[in-house]
C-alpha positions, 0 to 999 in steps of 0.5 A: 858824868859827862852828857853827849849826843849821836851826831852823824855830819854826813847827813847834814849841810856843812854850813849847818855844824858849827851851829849844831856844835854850838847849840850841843856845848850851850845845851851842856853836852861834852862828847859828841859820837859820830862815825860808826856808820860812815865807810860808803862816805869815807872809802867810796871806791875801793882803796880811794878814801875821801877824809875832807868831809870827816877832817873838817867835821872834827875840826868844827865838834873839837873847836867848840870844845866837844870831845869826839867818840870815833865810831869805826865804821864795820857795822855797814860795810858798802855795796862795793865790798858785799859784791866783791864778797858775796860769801861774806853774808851771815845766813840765817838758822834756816840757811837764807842769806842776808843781803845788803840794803840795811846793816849788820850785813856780815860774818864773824866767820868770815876771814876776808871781811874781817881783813877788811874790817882790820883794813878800814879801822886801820884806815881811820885810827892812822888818820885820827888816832892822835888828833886832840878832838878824839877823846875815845873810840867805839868798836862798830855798832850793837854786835848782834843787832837784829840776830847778828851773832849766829851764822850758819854759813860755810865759814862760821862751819869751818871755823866751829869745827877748828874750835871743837877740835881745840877745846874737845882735843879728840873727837872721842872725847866730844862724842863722850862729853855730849853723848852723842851714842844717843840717836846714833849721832856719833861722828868719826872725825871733826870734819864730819861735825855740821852746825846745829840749825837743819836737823829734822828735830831738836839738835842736841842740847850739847851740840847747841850750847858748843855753837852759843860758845863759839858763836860768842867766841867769834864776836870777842875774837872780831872786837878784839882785832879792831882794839888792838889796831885802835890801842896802838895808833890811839894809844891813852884814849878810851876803847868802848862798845854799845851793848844792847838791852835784854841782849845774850847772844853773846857774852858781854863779860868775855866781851868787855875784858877787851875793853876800857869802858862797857857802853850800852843802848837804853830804850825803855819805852821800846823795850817795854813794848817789845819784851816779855812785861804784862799788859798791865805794865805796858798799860801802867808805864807805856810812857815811862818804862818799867821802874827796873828796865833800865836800871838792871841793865846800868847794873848788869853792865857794870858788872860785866865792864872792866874796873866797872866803867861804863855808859851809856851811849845811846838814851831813847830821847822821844819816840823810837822806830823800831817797836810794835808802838813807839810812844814818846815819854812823859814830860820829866822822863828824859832827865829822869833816865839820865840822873838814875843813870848816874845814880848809877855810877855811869860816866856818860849818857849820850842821846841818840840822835841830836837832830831825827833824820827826815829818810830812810829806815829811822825818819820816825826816830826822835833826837834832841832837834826835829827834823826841820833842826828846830829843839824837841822836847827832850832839849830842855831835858838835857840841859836840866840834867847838865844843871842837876849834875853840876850842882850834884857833883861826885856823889860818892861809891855806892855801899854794898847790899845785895849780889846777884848772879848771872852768866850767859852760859845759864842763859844760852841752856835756858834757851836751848832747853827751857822744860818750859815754855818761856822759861829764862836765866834772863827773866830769872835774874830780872825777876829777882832784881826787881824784887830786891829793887822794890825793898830799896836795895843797891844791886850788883850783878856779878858773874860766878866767882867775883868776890862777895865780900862785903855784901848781906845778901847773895841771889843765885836766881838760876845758874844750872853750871856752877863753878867751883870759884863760885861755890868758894865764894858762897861758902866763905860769905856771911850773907843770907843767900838764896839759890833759884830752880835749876842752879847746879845741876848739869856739867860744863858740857850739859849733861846731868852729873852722875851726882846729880847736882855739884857737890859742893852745891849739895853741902850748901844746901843740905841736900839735892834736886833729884827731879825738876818738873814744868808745870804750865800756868794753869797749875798754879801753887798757893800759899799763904798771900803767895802763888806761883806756877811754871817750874817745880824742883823736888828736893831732898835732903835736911832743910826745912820747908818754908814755902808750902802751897795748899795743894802740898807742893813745897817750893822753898825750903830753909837750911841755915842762911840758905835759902832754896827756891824750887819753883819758878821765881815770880810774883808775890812768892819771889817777893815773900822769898826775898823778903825773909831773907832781906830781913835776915841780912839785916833790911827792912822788910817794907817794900817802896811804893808802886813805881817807886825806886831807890839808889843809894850812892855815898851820902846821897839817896835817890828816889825815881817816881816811875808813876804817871800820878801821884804817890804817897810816900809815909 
């Protein structure tokens, strides 16, 4: 696994480089990232483009034996090109334009930015896509940052409507597929159809859940254009993007087709802050991370990466900037994040940034040097880790224990329509995760349809569309599976099939859903050591009740080597859940300690102590 480090020369005084350069290679870095947020230095007139400053700061990184992760710079385009296109601005869901003066400043929708973009990668990839210190390429910077994907302007309008007309042919068809009788929203010709976002009351799901596709759509469709100008000019070197964490705003699997390698942006402590864990956790990790944050997402990302290749192109190396609080993490936790991430499989761990910039919006964001260029502590980190993994070497494949499912579109409806506050496919999967994680099982998480051979343990958390190369899978699999709340019971288009769950979903499980219910969490279910509260899907049919609470409610039935969930998948009855289902398939059923996590990879076993003190391990 090659160690590397975000650098950005521009913001820094020439004679300065080749000792950063130097101090990178000494500290075992091998790449170095730069680029991706350069176009005002590179073109800073229109159409006059000064490549003096980014030659030589190449020449300096590739002399001292640093591969080079060229950046193309589309996530910032200059003031010049937002005033000569002022409609180029994505507007917000309430129809507010967003203006220039920080970054992510455009539409996917709009056709003369992406002629721009098209335009300056060109630029870039003619000028370096054969020179010898670019070892690969990243496609602009975190789509969807700071709620990016989405556009409600008259150009992502456009060109939803020719997307309709494209998937639904007729708008007959549309009106049927969504049900657009009700309420009397039934439109007479594709040119009538508007976005989703100004209506008085909730749109229809239907009508949402088309805009999340398109939405998706559009980014897949701008990152592709950038890959293909970069594989013919650069042709042999690797193309990758830095996805984010608990990001779905569009989906990463059409995404990383287009790609070599899959990249994304690890900041534990942030994300602990600033999603949806418990005070307690918070309290308990502040200065760690929750033990699965990153790791989910290694393994969400692999699945979705092409061949399985990924990175990960930005790890949080001190304080950060952008969260409600912004610790910086104990002594330890920088090597630690680097070495689970190579337990991992990943092929990169890149610190961001190599030197905290003392202006602008991220001055309190913390590198591997302090502003006044002297090591912070994440330095001697860094090299640790190089050591580690020296004397590590190749650790070998890691076996096959458990399967998870997730896919955006189960995300996206969860989303549109929860039937519950704070209900999610996404929180749904994380849950089950770190329930299998806390028996010391290796984790794979796959999209519906990707082969289960081999794995003794299969978790549909909740998949409301279910596809039939799914359902094949499922059926010629030998593992112990278990399916969450709300897995099979709408259509492609969201609608409840007159079936009322997929049929060959009904046969798995000997039986169907025939009513789905929210409950709020002071109705909480009890059982035997276990509770839980949020969802409850009623079922009917020949399984037997496993999970019945005191009150009388049954949330988990047993049909074979399938195991049903019915209500929301939380705490210790999620634990006990998959605990019988683990012992099933042939796991042990004694969980890690608190804080404790497991990969196995080859021969090698890894243990990573998430704990602030000290853990005895019997």
């Amino acid at each position: 696994m090659h160690l590397g480090v975000c650098y950005y020369p521009e913001h820094w005084p020439e004679d300065r480089w080749p000792e950063d350069a130097r101090l990178m290679r000494e500290t075992g870095l091998t790449r170095v990232r730069i680029g991706e947020f350069a176009w005002s230095r590179i073109e800073p007139e229109p159409g006059v483009f000064d490549w003096g400053w980014l030659d030589r700061a190449l020449d300096v990184l590739h002399g001292a034996g640093l591969g080079v992760i060229m950046g193309t710079p589309t996530a910032t385009p200059p003031k010049w090109l937002s005033d000569r296109m002022p409609d180029m601005f994505a507007l917000t869901r309430d129809g507010r334009p967003r203006g220039f003066g920080s970054r992510r400043h455009y539409c996917f929708s709009h056709q003369g930015y992406r002629e721009e973009a098209a335009r300056i990668t060109r630029a870039v990839a003619e000028r370096y896509g054969e020179h010898p210190g670019v070892a690969a390429w990243q496609t602009d910077n975190e789509y969807g940052c700071h709620d990016t994907v989405q556009s409600f302007s008259a150009s992502a309008r456009d060109a939803f409507r020719v997307w309709l007309e494209r998937r639904y042919k007729s708008v007959q068809a549309l009106n049927e597929a969504w049900g657009n009788v009700f309420w009397s929203m039934e439109y007479r010709s594709f040119g009538e159809i508007e976005l989703p976002n100004l209506t008085v009351t909730e749109a229809n799901p239907a009508h949402w859940l088309a805009f999340r596709r398109f939405s998706s759509g559009q980014v897949v469709s701008f990152n592709r254009a950038q890959v293909e100008i970069l594989r013919e000019h650069s042709p042999g070197r690797d193309i990758t993007h830095n996805a984010m964490g608990f990001y779905t705003g569009y989906d990463h699997h059409d995404l990383a087709a287009d790609l070599d390698v899959l990249g994304w942006d690890s900041y534990p402590l942030g994300f602990l802050e600033m999603f949806r864990f418990s005070e307690g956790e918070k309290r308990r990790y502040a200065r760690q991370g929750h033990p699965d944050i990153a790791a989910f997402h290694h393994d969400l990302y692999r699945g979705c990466a092409r061949g399985g290749r990924w990175s990960v192109l930005e790890q949080q190396p001190g304080p950060v900037n952008w969260a409600r609080y912004n610790p910086a993490p104990l002594p330890g936790m920088v090597k630690l994040w680097t070495l689970e991430a190579f337990a991992h499989g990943a092929e990169l761990v890149s610190y961001f940034r190599w030197r905290q910039f003392p202006k602008a919006q991220e001055q309190m964001h913390a590198g591997l040097l302090r502003p006044d260029g002297e090591p912070a502590p994440a330095l001697s980190e860094a090299r640790e880790a190089s050591a580690e993994l020296a004397r590590l070497g190749d650790a070998g494949k890691a076996p096959k224990h458990a399967a998870l499912i997730f896919s955006y579109d189960s995300e996206w409806m969860t989303q549109i329509q929860p039937q519950g506050e704070g209900r999610s496919a996404l929180w749904a999967a994380f849950s089950c995760y770190s329930a299998l994680r806390r028996l010391g099982l290796n984790v794979d998480i796959v999209a519906p349809g990707v082969s289960l051979d081999g794995y003794m343990l299969v978790i549909v958390p909740c998949l409301p569309i279910v596809t039939d190369a799914l359902m094949d899978e499922l059926a010629a699999s030998d593992a112990q599976i278990v399916i969450g709340p709300r897995t099979g019971t709408r259509d492609d288009d969201f609608a409840i099939p007159d079936s009322l769950n997929h049929s060959a979903l009904q046969e798995l499980i000997g039986g169907k859903i025939v009513r789905s219910e929210s409950l709020s969490d002071r109705l909480v279910m009890e059982g035997d050591g276990w509770e839980t509260s949020g969802w409850l899907d009623h079922y009917e049919g020949s399984a037997k009740p496993e999970f019945v609470a005191r009150s009388g409610e049954i949330t988990g039935y047993h049909h074979g080597r399938v195991r049903l969930c019915c209500a929301w998948p939380q705490g210790r009855f999620l634990e006990a859940l998959i605990q019988h289902a683990a012992v099933d398939a042939g796991f042990g059923s004694e969980p890690l300690p608190e804080g404790i996590r497991r990969r196995t990879r080859g021969t090698a076993v890894f243990e990573f102590d998430y704990n602030a003190g000290e853990v005895r391990l019997v």
